[in-house]
N, C-alpha and C positions, 0 to 999 in steps of 0.2 A: 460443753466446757471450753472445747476450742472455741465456737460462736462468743462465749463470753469474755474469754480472753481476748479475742480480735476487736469486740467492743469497747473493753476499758481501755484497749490502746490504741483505739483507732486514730486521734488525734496523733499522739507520737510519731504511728508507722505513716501517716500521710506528712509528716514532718520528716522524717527519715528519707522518705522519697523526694520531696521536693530538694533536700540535701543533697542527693544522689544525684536529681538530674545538674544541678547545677557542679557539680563537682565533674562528672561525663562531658559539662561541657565547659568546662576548665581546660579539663585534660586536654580535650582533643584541640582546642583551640591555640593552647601552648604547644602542642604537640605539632600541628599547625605552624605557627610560629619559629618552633625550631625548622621545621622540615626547610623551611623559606628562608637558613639563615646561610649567608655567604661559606665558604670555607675559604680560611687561609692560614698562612704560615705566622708563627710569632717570630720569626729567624729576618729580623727585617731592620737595618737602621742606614736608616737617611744616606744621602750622598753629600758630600758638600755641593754646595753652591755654584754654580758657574756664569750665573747672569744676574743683572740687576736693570727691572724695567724700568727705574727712576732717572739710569744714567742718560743722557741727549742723545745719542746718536745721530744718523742723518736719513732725510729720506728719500727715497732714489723712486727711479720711473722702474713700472712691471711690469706694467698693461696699458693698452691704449684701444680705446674704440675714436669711432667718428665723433664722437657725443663726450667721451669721458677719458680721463688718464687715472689710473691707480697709480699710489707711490706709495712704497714700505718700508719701514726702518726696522731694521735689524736688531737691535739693540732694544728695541724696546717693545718690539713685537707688534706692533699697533699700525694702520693703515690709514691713509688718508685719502679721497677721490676728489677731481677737479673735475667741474661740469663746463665743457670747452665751449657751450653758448657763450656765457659771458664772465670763465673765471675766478666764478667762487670755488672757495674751497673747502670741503667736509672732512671735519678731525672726525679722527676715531677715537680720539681721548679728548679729554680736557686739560691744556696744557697751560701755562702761566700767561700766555694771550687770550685764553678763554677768561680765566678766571686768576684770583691773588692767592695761590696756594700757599705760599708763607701764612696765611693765615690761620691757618687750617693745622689739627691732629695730622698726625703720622699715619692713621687709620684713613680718613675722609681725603687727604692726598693722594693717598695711595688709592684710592677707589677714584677718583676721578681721573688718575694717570692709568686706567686698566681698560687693558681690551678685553677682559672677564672677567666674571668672580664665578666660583663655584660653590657649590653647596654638597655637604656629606654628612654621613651618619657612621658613629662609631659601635661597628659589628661586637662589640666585646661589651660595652655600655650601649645597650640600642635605646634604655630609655633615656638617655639622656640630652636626646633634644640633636637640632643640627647647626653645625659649625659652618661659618661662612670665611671664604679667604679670596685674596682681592690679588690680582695678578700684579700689580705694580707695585704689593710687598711681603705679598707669600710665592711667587713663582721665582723658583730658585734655578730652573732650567729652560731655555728658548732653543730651539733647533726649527731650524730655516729648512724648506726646498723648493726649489722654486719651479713651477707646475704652466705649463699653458696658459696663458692669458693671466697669470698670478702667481700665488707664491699661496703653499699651504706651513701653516707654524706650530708646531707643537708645544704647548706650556705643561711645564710640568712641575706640580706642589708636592716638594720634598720631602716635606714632617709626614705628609698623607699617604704618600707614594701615589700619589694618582696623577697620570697624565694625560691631557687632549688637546685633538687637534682640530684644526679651525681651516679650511682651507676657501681663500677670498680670492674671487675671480671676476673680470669683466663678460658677460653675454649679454648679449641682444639690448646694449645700453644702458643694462641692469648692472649691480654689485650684487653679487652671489656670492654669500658665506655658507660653508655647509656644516655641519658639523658629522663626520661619519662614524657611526657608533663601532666601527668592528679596530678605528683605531684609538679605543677607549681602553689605557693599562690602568691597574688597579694593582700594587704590589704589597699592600698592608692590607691592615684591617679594617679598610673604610670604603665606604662603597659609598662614590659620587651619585648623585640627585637632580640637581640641575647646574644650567649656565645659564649664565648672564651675558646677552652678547654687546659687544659693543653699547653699555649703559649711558654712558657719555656722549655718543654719535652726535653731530650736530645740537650739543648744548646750547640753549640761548637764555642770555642775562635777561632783566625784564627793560633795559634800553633798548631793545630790538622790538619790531610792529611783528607782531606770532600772535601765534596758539598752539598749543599741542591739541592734534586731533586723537581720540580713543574710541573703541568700538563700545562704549554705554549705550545698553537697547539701541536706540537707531543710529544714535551718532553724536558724540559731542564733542565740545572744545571748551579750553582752559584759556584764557587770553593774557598774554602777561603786560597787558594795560592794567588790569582789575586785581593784581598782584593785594594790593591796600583793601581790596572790601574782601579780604578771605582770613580766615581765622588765622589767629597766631600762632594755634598749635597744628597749621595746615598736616593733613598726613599725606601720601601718596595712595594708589589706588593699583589692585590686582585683578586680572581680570582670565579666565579660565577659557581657553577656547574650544568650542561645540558643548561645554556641560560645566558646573561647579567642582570643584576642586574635591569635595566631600558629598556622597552620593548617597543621600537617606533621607527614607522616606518621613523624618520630620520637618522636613525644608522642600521639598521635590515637588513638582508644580505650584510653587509659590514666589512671590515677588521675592522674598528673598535668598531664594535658589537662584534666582536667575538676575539678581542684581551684580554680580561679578560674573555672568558668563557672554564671552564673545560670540555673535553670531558670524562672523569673520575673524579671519588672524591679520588683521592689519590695526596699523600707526600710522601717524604722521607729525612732521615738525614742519611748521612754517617760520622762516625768517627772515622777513623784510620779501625781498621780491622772489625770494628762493625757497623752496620748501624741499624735505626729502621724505619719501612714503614705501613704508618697509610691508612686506607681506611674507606668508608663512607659505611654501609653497610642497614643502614636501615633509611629512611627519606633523604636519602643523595640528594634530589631532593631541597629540600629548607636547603642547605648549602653552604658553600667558603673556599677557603683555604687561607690564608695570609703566605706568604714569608718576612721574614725580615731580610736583608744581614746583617753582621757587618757594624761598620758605622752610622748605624739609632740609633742616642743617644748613644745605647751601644756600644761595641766590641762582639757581641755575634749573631751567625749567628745561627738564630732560624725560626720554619715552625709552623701553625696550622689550626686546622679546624673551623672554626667558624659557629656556628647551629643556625638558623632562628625560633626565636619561634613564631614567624608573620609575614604573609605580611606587608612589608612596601612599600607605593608606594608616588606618588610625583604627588600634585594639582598645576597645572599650574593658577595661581590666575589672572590674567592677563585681565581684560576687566571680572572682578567677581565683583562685590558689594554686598558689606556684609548689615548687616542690620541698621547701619549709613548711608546706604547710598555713602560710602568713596568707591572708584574704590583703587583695590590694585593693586600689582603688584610681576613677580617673579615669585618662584617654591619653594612651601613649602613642607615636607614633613607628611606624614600621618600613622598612623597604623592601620589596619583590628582590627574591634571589637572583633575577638574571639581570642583565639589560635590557630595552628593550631594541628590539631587532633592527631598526631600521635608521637611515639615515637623516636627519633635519637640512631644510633650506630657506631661505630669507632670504628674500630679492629685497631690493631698495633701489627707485625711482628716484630720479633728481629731478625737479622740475622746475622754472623760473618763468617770470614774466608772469602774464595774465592765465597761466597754468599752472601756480604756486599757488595754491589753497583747496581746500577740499572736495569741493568739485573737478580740479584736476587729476586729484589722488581717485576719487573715484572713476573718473576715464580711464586712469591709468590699469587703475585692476579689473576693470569690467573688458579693456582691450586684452588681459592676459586670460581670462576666464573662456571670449571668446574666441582665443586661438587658438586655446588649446582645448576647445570642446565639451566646455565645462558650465556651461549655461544656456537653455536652452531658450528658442526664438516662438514664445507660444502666441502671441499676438494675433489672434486671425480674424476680429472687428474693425469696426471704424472708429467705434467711440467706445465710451465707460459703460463698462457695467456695470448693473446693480446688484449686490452684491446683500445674500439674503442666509443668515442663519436662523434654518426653521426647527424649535423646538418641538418633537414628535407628542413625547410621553412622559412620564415619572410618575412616582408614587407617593403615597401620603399615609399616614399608620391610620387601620381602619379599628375598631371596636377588636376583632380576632386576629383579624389575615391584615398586611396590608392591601391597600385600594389603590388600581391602575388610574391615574389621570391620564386621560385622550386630550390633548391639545392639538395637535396639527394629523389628522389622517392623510395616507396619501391619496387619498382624492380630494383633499384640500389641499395638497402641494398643486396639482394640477387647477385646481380653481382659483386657485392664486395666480400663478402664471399665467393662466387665461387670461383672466380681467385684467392682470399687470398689459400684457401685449395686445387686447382691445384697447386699453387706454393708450399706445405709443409707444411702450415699453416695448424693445425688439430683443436686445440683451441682456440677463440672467444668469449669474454665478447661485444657485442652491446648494447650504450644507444641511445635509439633515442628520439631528442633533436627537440619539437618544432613540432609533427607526426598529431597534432588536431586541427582541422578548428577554427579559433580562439583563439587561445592560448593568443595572447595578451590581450584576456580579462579573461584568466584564465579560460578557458574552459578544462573541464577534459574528455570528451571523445567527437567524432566525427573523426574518423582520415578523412583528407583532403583532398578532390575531386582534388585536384592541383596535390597529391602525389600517386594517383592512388586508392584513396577512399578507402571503407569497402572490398571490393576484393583483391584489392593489396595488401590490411594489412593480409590478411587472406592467402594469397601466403606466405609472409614473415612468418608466423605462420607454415603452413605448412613448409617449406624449414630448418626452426630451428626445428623443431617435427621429421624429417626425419635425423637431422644432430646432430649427439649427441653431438661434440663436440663445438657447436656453441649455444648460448643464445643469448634471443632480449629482452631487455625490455623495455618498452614504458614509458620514463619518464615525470612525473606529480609534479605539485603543488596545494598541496590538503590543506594551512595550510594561501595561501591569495585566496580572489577574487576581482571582481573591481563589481561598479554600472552596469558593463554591462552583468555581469555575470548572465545566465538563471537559474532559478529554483534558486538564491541566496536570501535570505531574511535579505537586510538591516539592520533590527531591529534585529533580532530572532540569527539570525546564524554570526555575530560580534564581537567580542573579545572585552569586557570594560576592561579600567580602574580603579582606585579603587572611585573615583567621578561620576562614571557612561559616562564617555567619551569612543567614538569608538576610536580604535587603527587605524587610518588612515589615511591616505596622500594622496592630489591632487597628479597629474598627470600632467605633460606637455599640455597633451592632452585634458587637463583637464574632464579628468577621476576622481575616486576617487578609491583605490583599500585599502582594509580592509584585518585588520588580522582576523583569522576564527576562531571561537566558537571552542573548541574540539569534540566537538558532531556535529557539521554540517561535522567538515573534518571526523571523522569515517564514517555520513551518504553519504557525497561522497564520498569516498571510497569502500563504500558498493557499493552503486551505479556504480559505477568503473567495480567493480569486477565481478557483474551480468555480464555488457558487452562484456566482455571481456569474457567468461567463456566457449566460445564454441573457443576461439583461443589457441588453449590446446599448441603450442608451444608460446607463448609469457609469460613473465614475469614483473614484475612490478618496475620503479624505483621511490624511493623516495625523490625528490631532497631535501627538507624541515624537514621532520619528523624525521631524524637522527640529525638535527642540533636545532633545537629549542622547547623547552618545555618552558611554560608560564605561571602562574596564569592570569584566566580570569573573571571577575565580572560582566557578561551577569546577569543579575537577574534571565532571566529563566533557566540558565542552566549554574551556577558558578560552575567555576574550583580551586582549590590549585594546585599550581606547582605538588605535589603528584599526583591528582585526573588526570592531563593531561597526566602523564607520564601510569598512567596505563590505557586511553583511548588511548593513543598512542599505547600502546604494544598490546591492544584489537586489534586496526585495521589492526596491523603489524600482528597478530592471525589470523582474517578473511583472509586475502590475504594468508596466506598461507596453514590452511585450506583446501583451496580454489585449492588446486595444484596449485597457482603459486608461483613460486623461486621470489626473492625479492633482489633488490639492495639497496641499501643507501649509500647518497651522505652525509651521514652526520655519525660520530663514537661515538655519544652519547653511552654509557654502555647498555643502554635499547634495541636496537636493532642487538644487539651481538645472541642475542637466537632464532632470525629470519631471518636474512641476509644470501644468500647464494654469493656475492661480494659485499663488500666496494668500494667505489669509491669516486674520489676526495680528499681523505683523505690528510690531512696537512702533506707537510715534511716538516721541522721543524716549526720554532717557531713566534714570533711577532718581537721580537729584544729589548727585554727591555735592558736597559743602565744597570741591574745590571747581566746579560743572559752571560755567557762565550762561552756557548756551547748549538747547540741544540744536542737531541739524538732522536732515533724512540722507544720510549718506546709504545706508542699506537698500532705499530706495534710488538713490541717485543711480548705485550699479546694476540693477534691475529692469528700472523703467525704459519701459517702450521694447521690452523682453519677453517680460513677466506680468501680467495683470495682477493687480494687489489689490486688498483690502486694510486696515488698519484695526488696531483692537476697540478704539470707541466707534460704539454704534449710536445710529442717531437718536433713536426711540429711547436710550438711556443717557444721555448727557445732558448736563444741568443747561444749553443751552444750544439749541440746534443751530444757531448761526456759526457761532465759534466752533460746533465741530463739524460744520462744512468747511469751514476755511481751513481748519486742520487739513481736510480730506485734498481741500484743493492746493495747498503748502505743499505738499504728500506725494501728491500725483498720484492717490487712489481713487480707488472708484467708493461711491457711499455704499455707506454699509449699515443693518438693521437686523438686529435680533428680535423674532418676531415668531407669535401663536395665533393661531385660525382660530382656537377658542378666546373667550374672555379669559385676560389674564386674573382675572379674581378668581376661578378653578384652582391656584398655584399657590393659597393657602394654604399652609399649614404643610406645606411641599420644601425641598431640597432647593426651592427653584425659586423662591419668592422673591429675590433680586429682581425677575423679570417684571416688575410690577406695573410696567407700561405697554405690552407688546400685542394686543389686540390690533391683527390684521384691519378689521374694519376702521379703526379708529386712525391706523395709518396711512390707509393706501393713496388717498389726493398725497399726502406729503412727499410716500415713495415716486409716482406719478410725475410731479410738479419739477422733486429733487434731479430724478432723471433725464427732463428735459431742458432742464436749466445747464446740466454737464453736456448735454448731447448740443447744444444751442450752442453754447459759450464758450467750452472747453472740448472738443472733438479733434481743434485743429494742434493739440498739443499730444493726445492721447495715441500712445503707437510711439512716441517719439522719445527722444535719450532728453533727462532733466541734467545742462549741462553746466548751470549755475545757481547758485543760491547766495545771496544774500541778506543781512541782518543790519538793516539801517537803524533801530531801535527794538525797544521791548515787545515793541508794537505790530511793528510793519515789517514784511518782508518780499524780498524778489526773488522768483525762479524764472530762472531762464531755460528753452527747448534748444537744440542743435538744427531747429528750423526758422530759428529766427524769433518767434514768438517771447513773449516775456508773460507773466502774470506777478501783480503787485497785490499783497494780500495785507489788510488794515485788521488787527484784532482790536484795536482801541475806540473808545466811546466815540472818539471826536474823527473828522477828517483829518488827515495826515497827508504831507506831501513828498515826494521822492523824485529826483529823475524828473524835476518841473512836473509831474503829475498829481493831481488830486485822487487822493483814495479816499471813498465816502468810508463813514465809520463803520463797525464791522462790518465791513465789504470788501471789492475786489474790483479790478480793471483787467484787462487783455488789450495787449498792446503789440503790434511787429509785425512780422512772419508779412505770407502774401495775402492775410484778410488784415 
């Protein structure tokens, strides 16, 4: 009777339960929510007023280096720097010589008269969105002290009760703004989120010869000649630095995850012979940079950093019941209880003459990277390598089981590089792609019994350990796993959100695969590295931990976007520690002081509507450091001319996704993209390509790219710091530059001592 009772309500009670679970995870998730929510007093009203940044005041000397003088007016809180080369001068605002502010709202005055804005959330209404207020008509209080080499300012927004401080100082030629979180007061019910630093700084109208420079994928610029070919509803552009703003796995290794993320915290404005280049030097982990072309309300093509005084993250309310009872709906957003701990810095370079544009801002921050030991010198060739991602294995659904495809064994890795270096090939970068039994479930070591098991790999080990000028490195993703993943713990080792949700996505397969804890990926890793540790010629590639850094809210074991970047640089430490050389697929700034080849790196940019041009600035502060690759491979571009000339624009070495089997096995596979990559069918090409870089471009490789220019759509110049020039022609026809002929898709080498 019970059996048949259980039956006729089986539908119900499995109705019942899915009820339940979703309501358990209501609960907890509000419950969550609350735990996370500020405390404060309702016993709070305002002070009056005692400053007004609109008033003139004057601006007086504070600082002074060999190179630079700060000046700061009191009255209005805002600074100004003169570069004593040759006397230009950089507002901190936008003042009625900049621009005709009689023009303008009360609102948009006031934001171009501001040496901040801030952003908040109100703890009492937290769904209702965040409030932005502009120092030069919501900051009701200024207090001055004046510090070493400067003067630190405290603004303070009344109605909010929130105040901060800003302290702006001369070193080492630099303008250092800091902002230090422990002097962050908060006396109401609202809890600040970010600033806006100096969003004005060196504004320029579009009568000035500029660009704004932005970290888009490699590097681009706005030029405010081209003001007329950009839309009328131009927007401005945000851009996340080391990861996206919103961390899920609907977007996460995809173009458009990584279409707003910096792989650097730097800016630049050029204007006329003078440019200024701002960098994120300390907290730059939880910061953005915002671009904003002419057009956007003003005429005023202006760049800034924007500093994250909390995580802010986003509750999917959706199938939540609050405690009415009422089911919502949506995506609201939330703020992290605390601050976060640490304090923010922003250096800004001044630079003039033939060191005002992008290639000087890139010297600029490649000179601070290597002084302070933050990028390392891996270069140990004469020329380019070739640069080879070899596809191991995958699978294809068989009639029962699926079926292992063999594409590259590794005794085909070694029969490759043989015949590569009997043919003149002496130099070899290898990733091997897919090398461990299971990989689709995110397995990090076992190499695969298909591919010629723990022997073969130990062949290929030895065969690179005998071959100096050949590297293997076995590439990993150490940063997801799935449910099927061994020795993975579900609960422990998963990356939350800021409601206590896994960061995770079904599967087709219906799998479920999770983002990783930063503390499980160092323990695998570690893990990793033991293995591996008696294959003394093999090296490590990291396909993930160059591209993604995260705030994670695991309870046992929370991360700040900070706390992951420096468990990241820890594991990128053990690994190499460890004697092994280290790849990354990914050009976050963090693993510049451990990498000995970049790879996959971005040449150029996303394509924003307001984007003229890209450039290789990520490469500019690299080269003749770091050995690179780029993301097009030759074997897959619709034209291998044009994407040599990429490679040689670039200053990488070529590069080729490539299987020792016919790529016709990749049917009906995960993989069939590769539809051209039969080893055989390529090798004169890799051969031919090789020697042509080793011929013609040797005498630039090892060396810093310390110009670039864009004479057209078409043609461009890079310049080495040895003298050397290369002119590269994408267009049908010859083109000429610099009284030179460049034949059509072609190239010339010109200078230096050859």
């Amino acid at each position: 009777m019970v059996k048949q009772f259980f039956k006729e309500r089986l539908g119900t009670i499995i109705l019942l339960v899915i009820v339940a679970i979703f309501v358990t995870v209501g609960f907890f998730s509000i419950k969550k929510a609350k735990n996370n929510a500020i405390t404060y007093s309702e016993d709070y009203t305002a002070p009056e007023a005692t400053a007004n940044l609109l008033d003139e005041g004057e601006y007086k000397l504070v600082a002074q280096t060999s190179k630079l003088e700060l000046y700061y007016n009191d009255v209005k809180g805002a600074i100004q720097v003169k570069n004593l080369e040759n006397g230009h001068l950089w507002k901190g605002v936008a003042d009625k010589e900049v621009y005709d502010i009689d023009d303008l709202n009360a609102q948009w005055a006031a934001y171009l008269q501001s040496p901040i804005t801030i952003s908040y959330n109100d703890l009492k209404k937290r769904d209702s969105g965040v409030t932005k207020l502009y120092a030069g008509r919501d900051c009701g209080f200024l207090e001055t002290e004046y510090i070493p080499n400067g003067v630190a300012v405290t603004y303070g927004f009344l109605r909010p009760g929130i105040y901060v401080t800003l302290e702006y100082t001369l070193e080492d030629d630099n303008l250092v703004v800091r902002v230090p979180w422990e002097k962050v007061r908060e006396d109401f019910k609202y809890a600040i989120t970010t600033v806006e630093v100096m969003p004005y700084l060196g504004a320029c109208d579009n009568n000035r010869d500029g660009y704004l420079f932005y970290p888009d994928g490699s590097g681009a610029i706005t030029t405010y000649a081209k003001v007329g070919e950009r839309p009328s509803n131009v927007k401005g552009a945000s851009y996340y630095v080391y990861t996206n703003k919103s961390v899920s796995f609907n977007t996460l290794f995809t173009d458009a995850y990584d279409r707003y993320t910096a792989s650097l915290p730097v800016y630049g404005i050029k204007d006329g012979d003078n440019a200024l280049f701002a960098f994120g030097t300390k907290g730059a982990e939880n910061s953005g940079i915002i671009v904003y072309p002419s057009g956007y309300v003003v005429d005023l093509n202006h760049a800034c950093f924007e500093v994250y005084l909390r995580n802010v993250f986003n509750v999917n309310m959706y199938n939540v019941s609050g405690s009415n009872g009422v089911a919502t709906g949506g995506n609201v957003q939330r703020v992290d209880k605390n601050l976060i701990k640490e304090d923010k810095e922003i250096r800004y370079s001044f630079l003039c003459g033939d060191k005002a544009d992008y290639g000087g801002m890139a010297a600029s921050y490649r000179d601070y990277l290597l002084d302070n030991g933050l990028i390392k010198n891996a270069v140990t060739a004469d020329t380019y390598p070739l640069s080879l991602r070899l596809l191991m294995g995958t699978q294809k659904d068989g009639l029962i089981f699926k079926e292992y495809v063999e594409m590259t064994r590794f005794s085909d890795v070694i029969k490759i590089n043989e015949s590569l270096k009997e043919k003149g090939v002496e130099n070899i970068e290898n990733i091997l792609v897919y090398w461990q039994k299971n990989s689709e479930d995110y397995e990090y070591w076992g190499p695969d019994r298909h591919l010629g098991g723990k022997s073969g790999l130990k062949d290929v080990s030895e065969y690179a350990e005998k071959n100096s000028g050949i590297n293997v490195f076995l590439e990993n993703d150490f940063l997801v796993a799935s449910d099927a993943t061994k020795r993975f713990n579900e609960d422990d080792d998963v990356a939350y959100d800021g409601v206590n949700i896994e960061i995770a996505q079904e599967t087709f397969e219906g799998k479920t695969r999770y983002l990783v804890n930063p503390l499980a990926a160092f323990n695998r890793n570690k893990a990793f590295v033991k293995k591996i540790k008696n294959y003394d010629g093999l090296g490590i590639g990291y396909w993930d931990i160059g591209r993604y850094a995260y705030a994670d809210y695991n309870e046992l074991h929370p991360y700040t976007k900070s706390e992951t970047v420096r468990q990241f640089t820890e594991l990128l430490n053990e690994s190499m520690t460890n004697g092994k050389k280290i790849a990354s697929a990914g050009s976050n700034e963090y693993v510049f002081k451990y990498t000995d080849f970049l790879y996959m790196m971005k040449e150029g940019n996303f394509g924003l509507s307001i984007t003229d041009y890209e450039v290789p600035f990520v490469q500019m502060v690299v080269s003749g450091l770091i050995p690179y690759s780029t993301e097009g491979a030759g074997n897959l571009s619709y034209n291998l001319d044009i994407q040599k000339l990429k490679w040689i624009e670039y200053g990488a070495s070529p590069y080729f996704y490539l299987t020792y089997e016919s790529a016709l096995n990749l049917r009906d596979t995960d993989m069939a993209e590769l539809f051209s990559s039969t080893y055989a069918d390529w090798e004169d090409t890799l051969v031919d390509t090789y020697k042509e870089f080793k011929d013609n471009l040797s005498c630039v490789y090892g060396k810093q790219m310390t110009d670039h220019t864009i004479f057209s759509e078409d043609v461009r110049k890079v310049g080495y710091e040895n003298g050397v020039v290369v002119y590269v022609n994408y267009g049908e026809k010859d083109a000429s530059a610099d009284g030179y002929t460049i034949p059509a898709r072609g190239y010339i080498v010109t200078g230096g001592a050859k």
